[in-house]
N, C-alpha and C positions, 0 to 999 in steps of 0.2 A: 282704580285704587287697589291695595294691597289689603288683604283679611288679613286682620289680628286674631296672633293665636296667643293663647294662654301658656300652652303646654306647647315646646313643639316639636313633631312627631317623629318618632324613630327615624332611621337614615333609611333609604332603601336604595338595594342593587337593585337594576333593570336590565336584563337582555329583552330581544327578540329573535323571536322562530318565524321563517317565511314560511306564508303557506300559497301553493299556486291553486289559482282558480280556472283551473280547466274541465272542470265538469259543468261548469255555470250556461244556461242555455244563450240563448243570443239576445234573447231580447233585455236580459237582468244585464249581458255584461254590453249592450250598446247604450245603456241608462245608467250603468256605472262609469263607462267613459265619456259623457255628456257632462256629467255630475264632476268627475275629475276635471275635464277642460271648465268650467265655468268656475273651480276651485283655483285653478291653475290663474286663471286672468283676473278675476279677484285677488288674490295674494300678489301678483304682481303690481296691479294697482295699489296697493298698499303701501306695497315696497317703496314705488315709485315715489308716492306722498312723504313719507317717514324719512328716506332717504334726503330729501330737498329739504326738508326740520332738523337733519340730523337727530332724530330721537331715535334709540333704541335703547329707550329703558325698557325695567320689568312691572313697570305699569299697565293697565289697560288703558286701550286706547278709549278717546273721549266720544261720548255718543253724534255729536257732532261729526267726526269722521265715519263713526261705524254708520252712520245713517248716507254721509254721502257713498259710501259700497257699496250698501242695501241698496240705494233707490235709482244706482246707477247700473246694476246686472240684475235687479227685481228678486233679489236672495231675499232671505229671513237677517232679521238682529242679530238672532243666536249665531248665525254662521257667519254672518259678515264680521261678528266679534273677535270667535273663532281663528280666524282668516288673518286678522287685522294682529293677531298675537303670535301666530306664526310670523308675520311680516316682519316684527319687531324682534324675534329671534332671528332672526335672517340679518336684519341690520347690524344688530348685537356683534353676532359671530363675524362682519364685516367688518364694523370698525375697528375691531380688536388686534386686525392684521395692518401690517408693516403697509402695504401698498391699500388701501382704501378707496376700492371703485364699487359703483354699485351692481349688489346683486341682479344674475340676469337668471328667474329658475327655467332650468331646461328638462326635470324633471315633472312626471303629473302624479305628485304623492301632497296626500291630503295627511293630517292627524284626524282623527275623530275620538271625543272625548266621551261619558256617559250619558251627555244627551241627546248623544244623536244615535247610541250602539249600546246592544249589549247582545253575552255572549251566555248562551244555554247550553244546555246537554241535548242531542239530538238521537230518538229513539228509531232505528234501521242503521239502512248502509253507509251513512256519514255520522261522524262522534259529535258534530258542533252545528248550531244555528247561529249565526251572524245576523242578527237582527236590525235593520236599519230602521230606526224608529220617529224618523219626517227630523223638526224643526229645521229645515233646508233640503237633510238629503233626504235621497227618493226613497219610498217603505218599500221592503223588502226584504225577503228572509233568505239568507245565503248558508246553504249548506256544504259544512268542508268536513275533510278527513284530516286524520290528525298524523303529525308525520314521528319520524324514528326520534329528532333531533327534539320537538316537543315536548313529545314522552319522555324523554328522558332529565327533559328539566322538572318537568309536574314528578317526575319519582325521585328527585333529586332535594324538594321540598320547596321546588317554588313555586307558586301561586298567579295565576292568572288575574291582570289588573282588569280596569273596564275602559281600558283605553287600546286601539288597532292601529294601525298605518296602514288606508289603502292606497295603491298605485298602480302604475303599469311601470315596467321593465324600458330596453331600451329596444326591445324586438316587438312589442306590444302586449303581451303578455301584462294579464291582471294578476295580483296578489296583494294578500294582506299579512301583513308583520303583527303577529300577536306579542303582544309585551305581557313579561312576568315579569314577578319582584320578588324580593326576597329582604328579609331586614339585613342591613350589614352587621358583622362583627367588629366588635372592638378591635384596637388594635393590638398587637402583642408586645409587650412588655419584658420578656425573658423571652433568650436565644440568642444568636451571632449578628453581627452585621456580615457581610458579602457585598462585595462587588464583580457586576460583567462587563467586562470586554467583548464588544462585537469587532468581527473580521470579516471579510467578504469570502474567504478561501477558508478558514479555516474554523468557520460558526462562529457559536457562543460561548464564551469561556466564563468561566466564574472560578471567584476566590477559595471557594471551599472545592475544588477539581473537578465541580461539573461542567460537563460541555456537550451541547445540543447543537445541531443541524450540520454536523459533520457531514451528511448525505446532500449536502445545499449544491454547492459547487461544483460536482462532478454530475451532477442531472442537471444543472445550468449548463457547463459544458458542452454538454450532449445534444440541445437544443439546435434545430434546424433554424433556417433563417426567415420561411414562411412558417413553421409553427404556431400553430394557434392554441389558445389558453392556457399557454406556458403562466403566466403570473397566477392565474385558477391554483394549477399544478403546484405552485411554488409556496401560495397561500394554505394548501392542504398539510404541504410537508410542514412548514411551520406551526400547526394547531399542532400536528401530530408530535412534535418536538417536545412542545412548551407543554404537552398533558404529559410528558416524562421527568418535567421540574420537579423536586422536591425542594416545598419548602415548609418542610415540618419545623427543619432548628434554624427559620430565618427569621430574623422581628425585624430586618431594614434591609433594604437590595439599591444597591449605590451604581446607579449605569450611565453611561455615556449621555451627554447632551449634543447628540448630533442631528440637531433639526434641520441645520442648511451646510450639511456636509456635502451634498451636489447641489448649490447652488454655483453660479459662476464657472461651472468646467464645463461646460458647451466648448468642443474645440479641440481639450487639450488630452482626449484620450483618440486613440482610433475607435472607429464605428464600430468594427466588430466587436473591442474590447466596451465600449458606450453602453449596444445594445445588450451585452450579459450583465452589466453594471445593474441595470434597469431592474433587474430582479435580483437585487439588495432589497427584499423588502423591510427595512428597520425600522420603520414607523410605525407598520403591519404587527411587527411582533414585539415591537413596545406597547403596542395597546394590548395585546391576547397577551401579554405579562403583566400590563396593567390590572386586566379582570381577574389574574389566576390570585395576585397580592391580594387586589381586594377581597376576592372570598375568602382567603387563609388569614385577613387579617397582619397581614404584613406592609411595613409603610414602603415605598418607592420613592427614592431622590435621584432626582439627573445631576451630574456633576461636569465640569471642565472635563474635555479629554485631551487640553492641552500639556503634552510632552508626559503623560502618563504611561507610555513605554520607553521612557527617555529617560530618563529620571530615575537614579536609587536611591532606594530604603535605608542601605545600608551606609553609605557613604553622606549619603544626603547630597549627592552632587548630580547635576545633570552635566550631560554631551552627548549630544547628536549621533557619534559613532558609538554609544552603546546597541544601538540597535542595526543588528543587519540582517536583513531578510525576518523570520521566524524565531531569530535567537537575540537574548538578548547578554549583551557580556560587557558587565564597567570596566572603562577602561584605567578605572583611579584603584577600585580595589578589588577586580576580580572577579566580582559575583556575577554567577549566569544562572539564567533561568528562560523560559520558553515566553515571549516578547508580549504574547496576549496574557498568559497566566499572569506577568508580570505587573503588566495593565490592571487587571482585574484583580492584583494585590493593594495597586494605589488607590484605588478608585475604593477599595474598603477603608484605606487608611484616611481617605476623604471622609466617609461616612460616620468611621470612628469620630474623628476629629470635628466632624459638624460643619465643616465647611464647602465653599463651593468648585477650591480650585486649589492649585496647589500651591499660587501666588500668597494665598489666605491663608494657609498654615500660618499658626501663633507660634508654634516652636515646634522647628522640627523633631530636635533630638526628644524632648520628652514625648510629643505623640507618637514617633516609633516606637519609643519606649513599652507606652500604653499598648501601643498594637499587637506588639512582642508578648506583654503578659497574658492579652487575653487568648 
């Protein structure tokens, strides 16, 4: 059953900071991989149960089930609980998608909540104690160092929760994911709307003249065919883009809804042009655009990107031969302009206009209109 609350409680942003556990001597980290494998087949039994109910509510699970977990791997309540509510987010996050098969985890990452962890200040050469305090997992005090990327959240103003993620990597390699939080901000009320346009060659364009990852494409290029951690690479350049956004005069950022934009092209590109394709990462930097909006307090909408370089403003007319290559030029009344800017003009007048696509415009001539005064 769900706690009722009276009041309820501010919003909170949540990141996490990885920390590796490579000082940990052998015997702490063969009893924390013990610990994780017996998490790991618990939760999938779970899975397995929930999955055949089809339940993935935000319920807890009935003590009737949490007890058939307990008395079948000899865990605790508390953890088999635990376990049993990860399963149900696992479900959750399953049925939600288009093709619905059941989860199979190939990962050994546990959550651990405040009663199984807490986290101290540690006097010598490590800044933290990781406390593992029983009701399932093993006691035991894990000392870490604190890293660049940490520090700089804790001076940033965020707060360390009493919640971890331990696991192992895919090399074996132990670590634990410390989560902070922070309260969100409201959201902004004065300032511009904007829209981006993404390109594979030529970044990210936006309505107000910014444009990020210029440097994408030609270090994709560059890329050998055995290269290894090109997407690492690729993943770095994009933090480092998206921390040059300014979005001081934005209160709404109106971008592309391109979730199955490769879907179904298996086939129809060549291999070599396929494999550079691959590091489009635009789902990657819709989320690290997600987290920047939300600390700034700016709203995010995805919208249609159907014929939004195709399409003018001006005329209100579309055809397909407006757009060739990088330029765009109507061919009713003339107007040219650069094919992604042009993009990232519509996609504001989407946002202006409140809607989701360009079929959905109520009236063109006066929402240009509107666009134009503002």
């Amino acid at each position: 059953m769900r706690k009722a609350r009276k009041h309820a409680p501010a919003k909170m942003m949540r990141r996490s900071s990885r920390i590796s556990l490579n000082d940990l001597n052998a015997g702490k980290a063969q009893a924390l991989i013990q610990f994780l494998r017996l998490c790991h087949d618990v939760t999938q039994y779970f899975v397995d149960l929930f999955w055949q109910r089809r339940d993935g509510s935000a319920d807890l699970a009935d003590l009737s089930t949490v007890h058939r977990g307990r008395d079948r791997f000899s865990t605790t309540t508390r953890l088999a609980q635990a376990l049993a509510k990860q399963a149900k987010e696992c479900i959750r996050s399953a049925l939600r998608k288009e093709q619905k098969r059941k989860p199979r985890l190939q990962s050994h990452t546990v959550t651990l909540y405040y009663h199984f962890v807490t986290i101290e200040s540690f006097d010598g050469t490590f800044d933290y104690a990781i406390k593992l305090i029983g009701s399932g997992a093993p006691r035991m005090v894990i000392p870490v160092r604190s890293t660049k990327h940490l520090n700089r959240l804790l001076a940033e103003g965020w707060h360390m929760a009493k919640t971890i993620r331990l696991g192992r990597d895919k090399k074996g390699r132990l670590f634990v994911d410390v989560i902070v939080e922070k309260p969100r901000p409201a959201l902004k009320t004065e300032g511009r709307v904007v829209g981006m346009d993404s390109n594979y060659k030529n970044g990210f364009v936006f309505s107000d003249d910014q444009v990020i990852g210029q440097t994408l494409h030609p270090r994709i290029q560059a890329f050998t065919k055995r290269q290894k951690h090109t997407h690492d690479e690729i993943q770095s350049l994009l933090g480092h883009a998206v921390k040059r956004l300014d979005l001081s005069q934005i209160k709404l950022l109106a971008i592309e809804n391109l979730k199955h934009v490769k879907s179904h092209k298996r086939g129809k590109f060549p291999r070599v042009f396929n494999r550079r394709l691959s590091h489009w990462l635009y789902a990657y930097l819709i989320a690290v655009v997600a987290r920047r909006c939300e600390e700034a307090g700016v709203r995010l909408e995805r919208k249609s990107p159907w014929k939004t370089s195709q399409w003018c403003r001006r005329c209100e007319r579309w055809d397909r031969r407006n757009r060739v290559g990088d330029r765009f030029c109507c061919v009713q009344c003339g107007s040219t302009d650069h094919a992604d800017h042009h993009a990232a003009k519509n996609l504001e007048l989407l946002g202006v206009a409140g809607v989701y696509g360009l079929r959905s415009l109520p009236n063109l001539e006066q929402c240009s209109e509107n666009h134009r005064s503002e």
